[in-house]
C-alpha positions in Angstrom: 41.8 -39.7 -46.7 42.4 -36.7 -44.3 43.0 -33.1 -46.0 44.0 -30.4 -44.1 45.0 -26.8 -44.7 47.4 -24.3 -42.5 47.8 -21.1 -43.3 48.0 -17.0 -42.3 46.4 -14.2 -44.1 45.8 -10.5 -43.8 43.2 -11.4 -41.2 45.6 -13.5 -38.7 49.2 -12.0 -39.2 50.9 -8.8 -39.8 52.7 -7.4 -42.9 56.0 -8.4 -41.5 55.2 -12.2 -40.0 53.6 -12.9 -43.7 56.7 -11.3 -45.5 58.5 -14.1 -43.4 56.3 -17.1 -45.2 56.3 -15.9 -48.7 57.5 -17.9 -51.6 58.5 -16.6 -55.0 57.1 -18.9 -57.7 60.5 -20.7 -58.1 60.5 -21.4 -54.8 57.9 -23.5 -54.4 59.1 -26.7 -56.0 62.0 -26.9 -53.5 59.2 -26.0 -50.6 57.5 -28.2 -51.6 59.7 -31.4 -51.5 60.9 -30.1 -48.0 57.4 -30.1 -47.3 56.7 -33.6 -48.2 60.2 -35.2 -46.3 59.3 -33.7 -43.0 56.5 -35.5 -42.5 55.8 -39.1 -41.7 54.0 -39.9 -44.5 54.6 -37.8 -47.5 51.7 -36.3 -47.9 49.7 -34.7 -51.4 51.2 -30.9 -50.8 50.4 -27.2 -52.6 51.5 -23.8 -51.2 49.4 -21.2 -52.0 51.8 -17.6 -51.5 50.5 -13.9 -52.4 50.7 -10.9 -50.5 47.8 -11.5 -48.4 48.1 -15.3 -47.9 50.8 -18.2 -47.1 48.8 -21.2 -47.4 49.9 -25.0 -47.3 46.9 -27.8 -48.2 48.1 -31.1 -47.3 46.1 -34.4 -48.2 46.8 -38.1 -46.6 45.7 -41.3 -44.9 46.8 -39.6 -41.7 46.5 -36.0 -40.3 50.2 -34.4 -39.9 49.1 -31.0 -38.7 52.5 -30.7 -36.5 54.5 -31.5 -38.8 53.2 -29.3 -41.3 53.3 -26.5 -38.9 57.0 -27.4 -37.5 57.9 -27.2 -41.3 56.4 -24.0 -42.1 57.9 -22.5 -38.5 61.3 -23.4 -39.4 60.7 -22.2 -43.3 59.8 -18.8 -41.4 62.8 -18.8 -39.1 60.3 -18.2 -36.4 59.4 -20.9 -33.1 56.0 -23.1 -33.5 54.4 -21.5 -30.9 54.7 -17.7 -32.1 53.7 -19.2 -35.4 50.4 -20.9 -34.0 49.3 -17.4 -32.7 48.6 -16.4 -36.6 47.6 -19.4 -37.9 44.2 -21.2 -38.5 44.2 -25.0 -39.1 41.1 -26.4 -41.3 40.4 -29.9 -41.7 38.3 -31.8 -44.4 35.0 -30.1 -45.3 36.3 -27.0 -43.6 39.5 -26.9 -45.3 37.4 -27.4 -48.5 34.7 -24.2 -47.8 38.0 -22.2 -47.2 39.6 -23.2 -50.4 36.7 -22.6 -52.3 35.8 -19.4 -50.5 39.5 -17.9 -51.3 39.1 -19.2 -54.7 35.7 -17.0 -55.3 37.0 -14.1 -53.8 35.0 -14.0 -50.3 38.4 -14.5 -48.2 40.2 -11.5 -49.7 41.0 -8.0 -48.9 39.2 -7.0 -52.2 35.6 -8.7 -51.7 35.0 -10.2 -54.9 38.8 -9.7 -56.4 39.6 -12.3 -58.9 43.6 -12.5 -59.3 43.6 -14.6 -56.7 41.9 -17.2 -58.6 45.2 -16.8 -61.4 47.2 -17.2 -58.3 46.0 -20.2 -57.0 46.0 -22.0 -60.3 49.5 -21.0 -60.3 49.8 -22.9 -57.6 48.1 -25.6 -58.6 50.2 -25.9 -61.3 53.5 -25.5 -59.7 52.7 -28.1 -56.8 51.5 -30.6 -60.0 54.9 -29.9 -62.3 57.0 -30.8 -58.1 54.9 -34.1 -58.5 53.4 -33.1 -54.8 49.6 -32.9 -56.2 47.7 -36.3 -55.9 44.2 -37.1 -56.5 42.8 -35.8 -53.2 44.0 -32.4 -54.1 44.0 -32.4 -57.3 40.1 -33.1 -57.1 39.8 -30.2 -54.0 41.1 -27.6 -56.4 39.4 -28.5 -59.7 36.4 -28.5 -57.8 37.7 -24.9 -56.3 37.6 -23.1 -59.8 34.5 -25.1 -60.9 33.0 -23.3 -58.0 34.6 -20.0 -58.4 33.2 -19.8 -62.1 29.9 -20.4 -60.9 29.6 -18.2 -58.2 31.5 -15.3 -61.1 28.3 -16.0 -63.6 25.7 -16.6 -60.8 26.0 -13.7 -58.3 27.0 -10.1 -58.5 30.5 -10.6 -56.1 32.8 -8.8 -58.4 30.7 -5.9 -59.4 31.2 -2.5 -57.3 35.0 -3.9 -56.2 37.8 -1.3 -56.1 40.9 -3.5 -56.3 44.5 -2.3 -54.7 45.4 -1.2 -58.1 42.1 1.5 -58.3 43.0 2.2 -54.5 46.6 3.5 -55.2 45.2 5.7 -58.0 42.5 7.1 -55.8 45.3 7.8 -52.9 47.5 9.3 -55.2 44.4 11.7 -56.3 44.1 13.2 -53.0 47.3 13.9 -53.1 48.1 15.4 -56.1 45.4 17.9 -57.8 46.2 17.0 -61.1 47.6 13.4 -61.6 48.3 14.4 -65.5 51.1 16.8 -64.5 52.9 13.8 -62.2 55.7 11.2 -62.9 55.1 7.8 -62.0 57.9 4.9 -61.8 56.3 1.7 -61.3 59.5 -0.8 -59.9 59.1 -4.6 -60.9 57.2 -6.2 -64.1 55.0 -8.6 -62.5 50.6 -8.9 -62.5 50.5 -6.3 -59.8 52.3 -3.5 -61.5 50.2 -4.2 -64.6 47.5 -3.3 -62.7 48.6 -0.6 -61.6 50.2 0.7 -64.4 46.9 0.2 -66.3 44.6 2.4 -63.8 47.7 5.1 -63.6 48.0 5.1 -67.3 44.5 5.7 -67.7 44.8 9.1 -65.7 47.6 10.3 -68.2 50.3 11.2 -66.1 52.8 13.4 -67.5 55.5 10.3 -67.5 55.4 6.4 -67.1 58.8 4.7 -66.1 59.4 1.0 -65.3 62.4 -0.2 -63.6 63.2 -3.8 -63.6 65.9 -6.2 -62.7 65.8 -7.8 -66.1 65.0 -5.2 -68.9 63.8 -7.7 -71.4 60.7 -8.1 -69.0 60.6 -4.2 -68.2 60.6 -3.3 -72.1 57.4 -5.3 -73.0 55.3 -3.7 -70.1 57.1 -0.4 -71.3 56.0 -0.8 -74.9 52.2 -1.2 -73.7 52.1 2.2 -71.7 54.6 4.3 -74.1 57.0 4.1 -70.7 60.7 4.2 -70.4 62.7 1.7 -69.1 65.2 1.8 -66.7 67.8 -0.7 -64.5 67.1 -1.4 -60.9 70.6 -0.9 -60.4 69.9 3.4 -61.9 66.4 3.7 -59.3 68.3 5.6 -56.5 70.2 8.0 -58.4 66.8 8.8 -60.4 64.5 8.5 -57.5 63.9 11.8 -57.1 62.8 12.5 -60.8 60.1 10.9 -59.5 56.5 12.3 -58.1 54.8 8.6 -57.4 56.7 5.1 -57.2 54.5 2.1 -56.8 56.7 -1.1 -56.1 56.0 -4.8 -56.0 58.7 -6.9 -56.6 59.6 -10.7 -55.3 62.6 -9.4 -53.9 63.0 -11.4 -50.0 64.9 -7.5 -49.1 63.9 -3.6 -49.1 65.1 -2.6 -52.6 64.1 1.4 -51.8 65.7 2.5 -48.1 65.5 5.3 -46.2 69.0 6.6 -47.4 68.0 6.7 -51.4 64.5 8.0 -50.1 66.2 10.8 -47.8 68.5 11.8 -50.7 65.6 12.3 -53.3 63.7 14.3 -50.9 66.4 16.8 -50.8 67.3 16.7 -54.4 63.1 17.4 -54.9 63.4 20.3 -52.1 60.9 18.1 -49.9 58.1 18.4 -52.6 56.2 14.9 -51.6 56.7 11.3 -52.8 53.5 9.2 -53.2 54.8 5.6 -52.5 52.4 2.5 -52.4 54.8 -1.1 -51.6 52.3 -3.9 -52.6 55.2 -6.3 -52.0 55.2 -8.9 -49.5 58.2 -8.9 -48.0 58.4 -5.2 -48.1 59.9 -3.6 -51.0 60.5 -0.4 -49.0 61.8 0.0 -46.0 59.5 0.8 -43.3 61.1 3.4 -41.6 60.8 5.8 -45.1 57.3 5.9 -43.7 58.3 8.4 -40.7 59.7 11.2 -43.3 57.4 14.3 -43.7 57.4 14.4 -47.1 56.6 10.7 -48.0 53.0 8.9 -48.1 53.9 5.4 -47.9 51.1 3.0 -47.9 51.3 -0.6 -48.0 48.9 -3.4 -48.6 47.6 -3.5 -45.4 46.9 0.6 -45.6 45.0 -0.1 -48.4 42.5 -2.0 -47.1 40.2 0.4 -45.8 40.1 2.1 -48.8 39.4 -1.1 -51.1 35.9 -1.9 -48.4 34.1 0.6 -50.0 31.4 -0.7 -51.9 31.5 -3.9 -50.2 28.0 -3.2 -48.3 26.5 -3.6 -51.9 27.4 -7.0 -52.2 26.1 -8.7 -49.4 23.4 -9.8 -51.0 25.8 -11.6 -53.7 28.0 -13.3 -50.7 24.7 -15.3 -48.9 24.4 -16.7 -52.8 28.0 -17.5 -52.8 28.3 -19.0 -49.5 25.1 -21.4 -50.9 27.1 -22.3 -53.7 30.5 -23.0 -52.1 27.9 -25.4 -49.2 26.6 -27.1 -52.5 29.9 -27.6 -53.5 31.8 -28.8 -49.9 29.0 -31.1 -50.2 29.9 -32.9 -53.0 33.7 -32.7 -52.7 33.3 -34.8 -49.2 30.7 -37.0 -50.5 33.8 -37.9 -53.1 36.4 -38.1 -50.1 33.4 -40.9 -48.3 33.6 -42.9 -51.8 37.1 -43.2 -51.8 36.9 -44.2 -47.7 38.6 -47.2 -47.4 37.0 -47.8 -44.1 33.5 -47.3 -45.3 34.2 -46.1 -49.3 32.7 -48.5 -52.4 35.6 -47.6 -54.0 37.3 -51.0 -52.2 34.5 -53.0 -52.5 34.2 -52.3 -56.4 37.5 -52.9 -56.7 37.0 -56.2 -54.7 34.1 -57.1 -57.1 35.9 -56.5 -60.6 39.0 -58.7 -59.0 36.5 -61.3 -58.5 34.9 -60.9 -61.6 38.1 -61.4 -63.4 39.2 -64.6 -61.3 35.7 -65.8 -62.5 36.6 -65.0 -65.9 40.0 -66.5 -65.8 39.2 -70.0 -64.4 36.6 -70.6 -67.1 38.7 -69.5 -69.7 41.4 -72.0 -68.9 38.6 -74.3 -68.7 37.4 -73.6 -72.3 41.1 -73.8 -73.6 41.4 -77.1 -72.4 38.4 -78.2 -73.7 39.1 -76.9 -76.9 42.9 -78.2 -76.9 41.0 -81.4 -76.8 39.0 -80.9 -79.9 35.7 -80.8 -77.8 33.2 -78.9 -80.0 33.4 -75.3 -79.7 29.6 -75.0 -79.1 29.3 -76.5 -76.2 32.6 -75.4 -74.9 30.7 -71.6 -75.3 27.9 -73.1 -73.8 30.0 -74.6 -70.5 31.8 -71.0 -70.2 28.7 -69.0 -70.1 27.0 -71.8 -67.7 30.1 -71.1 -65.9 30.3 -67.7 -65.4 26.3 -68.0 -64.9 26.4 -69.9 -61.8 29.5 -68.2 -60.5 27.8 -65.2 -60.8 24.3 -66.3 -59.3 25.7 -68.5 -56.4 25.9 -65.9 -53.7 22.7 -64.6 -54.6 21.1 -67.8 -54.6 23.1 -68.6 -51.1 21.7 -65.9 -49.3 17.8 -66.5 -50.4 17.8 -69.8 -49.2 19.9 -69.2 -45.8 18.0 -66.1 -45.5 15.8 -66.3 -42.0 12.1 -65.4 -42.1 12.1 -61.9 -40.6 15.8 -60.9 -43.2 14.4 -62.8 -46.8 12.0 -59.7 -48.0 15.1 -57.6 -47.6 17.2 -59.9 -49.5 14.8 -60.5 -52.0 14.5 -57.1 -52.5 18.0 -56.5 -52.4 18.6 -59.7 -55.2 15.5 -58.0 -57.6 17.2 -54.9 -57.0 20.8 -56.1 -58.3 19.8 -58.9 -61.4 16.2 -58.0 -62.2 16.5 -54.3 -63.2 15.4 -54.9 -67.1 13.1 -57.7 -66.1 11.2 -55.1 -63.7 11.4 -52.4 -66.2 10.3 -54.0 -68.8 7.1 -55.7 -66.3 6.6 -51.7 -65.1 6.7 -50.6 -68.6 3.8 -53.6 -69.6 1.4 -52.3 -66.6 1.5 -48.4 -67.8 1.3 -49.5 -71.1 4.0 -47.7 -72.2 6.3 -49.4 -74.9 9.8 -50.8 -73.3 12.7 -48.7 -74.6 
């Protein structure tokens, strides 16, 4: 079984190229069986989408690495070779470090972060309720957050991290002397804004919006922070009530464009606008960025300010790495087991099938013998002779075809296999330690 992973992240591609290759949650299930038709083979498939990260892990008897590219090229609207630029392409144990290195935070923005281990069981579970998630991958991501937890317990990863929602409020601190005397609309209702809204809220602006396509949704975040609510539809005629907007929404358009931005600017008399867009695709349109009296800053602009503190945890990622090599250990020592070409998977499965062709034809045997009022004693005794000799024939075969220089190795190999109690039991005798 071959797994593979392709993928582009805030390390390969640009804000832009990943908006392109982002996938809303109820996306994925259609994705997904897309996915699986355009290959060969229908593979085991999961996406893996966030604002950093467009990833597709692929499990099968054969590697489809073309096709999984061509699919995620024409998902993109973009040509296979300007995708390949951004890309990486992991196979087997390497896919597996990668997946368990995203999943313990070491390939994120935030070193350490640990939303993106709620993400990718979200996408776990959406690629399981498609019916794309087999074994193989099912197996490579359990193993993922078994991982993740232990390296969380074991080493200090997470501690010192400033994630993008701490970044925004320390931004919007340079900016603004006193952040209690601003008013801060916060545009969607997802994780991210919750985040957000939590570090603002902790600063005690002066006022807490939320503006939501649904209101439902934007009502229960509102109730947490004392907020008011407030339709999408209303955000450009209030804009400029507004001293800091932070957006992230799963909108695949700009919701906030340079117009409504240009029209609030006036309406404030050019007094600034802190705007962070943690959306991928944009929220904002990226020309708003160019006005004087705007600091825009997206995810990628936040990065710098989210390393700090990552010099202290060095120490914590050579202890993670050793865990995740523990762990990519293990997973591919399962993937050699389930080998056909050189697994014992087969070859137990060959064995019980044996065992149970055994077992029938001396059944039959015994019903026949019984049908004809033989006595049941020594029809037992026949079926267990049976079985017996079926079971000792090979055994015996080999020990007396076995050439001089091969018959200690298949003695040992016989003692080994039928004589485990005896030679317990003999070992336990010589120490003089009672059998248990």
């Amino acid at each position: 079984m071959a797994v593979w992973a392709l993928g582009l992240n805030h390390h390969t591609a640009p804000l832009d190229l990943r908006g392109r290759f982002a996938f809303a949650i109820d996306q994925i299930a259609p994705a997904l069986h897309g996915l699986r038709q355009s290959h060969l083979r229908h593979p085991e498939a999961a996406i893996l989408s966030t604002c950093n990260r467009t990833e597709v892990y692929c499990a099968s008897d054969n590697v489809q690495i073309d096709h999984t590219l061509g699919w995620l090229a024409k998902a993109g609207d973009v040509s296979p070779a300007a995708l390949h630029e951004h890309t990486y392409v992991l196979q087997n144990d390497q896919a597996a470090r990668h997946a368990f290195r995203v999943a313990s935070g070491l390939d994120s923005m935030v070193l350490g972060e640990a939303q993106i281990l709620g993400q990718m069981k979200n996408a776990v579970r959406a690629a399981e309720d498609a019916g794309a998630l087999g074994t193989t991958l099912n197996q490579l991501f359990q193993r993922s957050f078994a991982v993740a937890k232990e390296v969380r317990t074991s080493t200090d990863i997470g501690a010192h991290s400033i994630s993008m929602a701490a970044a925004a409020v320390r931004l919007a601190g340079n900016l603004f002397e006193d952040l209690r005397q601003i008013k801060v609309l916060f545009v969607g209702a997802g994780e991210m804004i919750e985040l957000a809204a939590t570090h603002f809220a902790a600063r005690q602006p002066q006022a807490i919006a939320i503006a939501n396509r649904t209101l439902e949704r934007g009502e229960k975040l509102a109730t947490r922070f004392s907020a008011e609510v407030m339709r999408l539809a209303d955000l450009p005629e209030r804009l400029h009530e507004f001293d800091a907007v932070v957006s992230c929404t799963a909108s695949t358009l700009p919701i906030i464009g340079l117009g409504a931005v240009e029209r609030a600017l006036k309406k404030r008399r050019h007094r600034p606008i802190f705007m962070v867009d943690l959306a991928v695709p944009r929220d904002i349109e990226p020309e708003v960025k160019a006005l004087g009296d705007v600091y825009l800053y997206t995810v990628d602009d936040l990065a710098q300010v989210v390393q700090t503190g990552q010099a202290n945890r060095q120490a914590a990622v050579a202890q993670a790495e050793a865990i995740i090599d523990a762990g990519v250990q293990s997973f591919m020592h399962w993937i050699d087991q389930r080998d056909p070409a050189g697994g014992v998977v087969p070859l137990i499965q060959q064995l019980n099938a044996q065992a149970d062709e055994w077992r029938a034809l001396e059944l039959a045997r015994a019903r026949k013998r019984l049908a004809k009022g033989d006595d049941i004693e020594a029809v037992l005794e026949a079926l267990s002779r049976g079985l017996t000799q079926k079971m000792l024939h090979g055994a015996m075969a080999e020990l007396r075809a076995a050439d001089p220089a091969h018959r200690d190795q298949a003695t040992q190999a016989v003692e080994r296999l039928f004589l485990r109690s005896a030679s317990g039991s003999s070992s336990a005798r010589l120490s003089g330690k009672p059998d248990r």
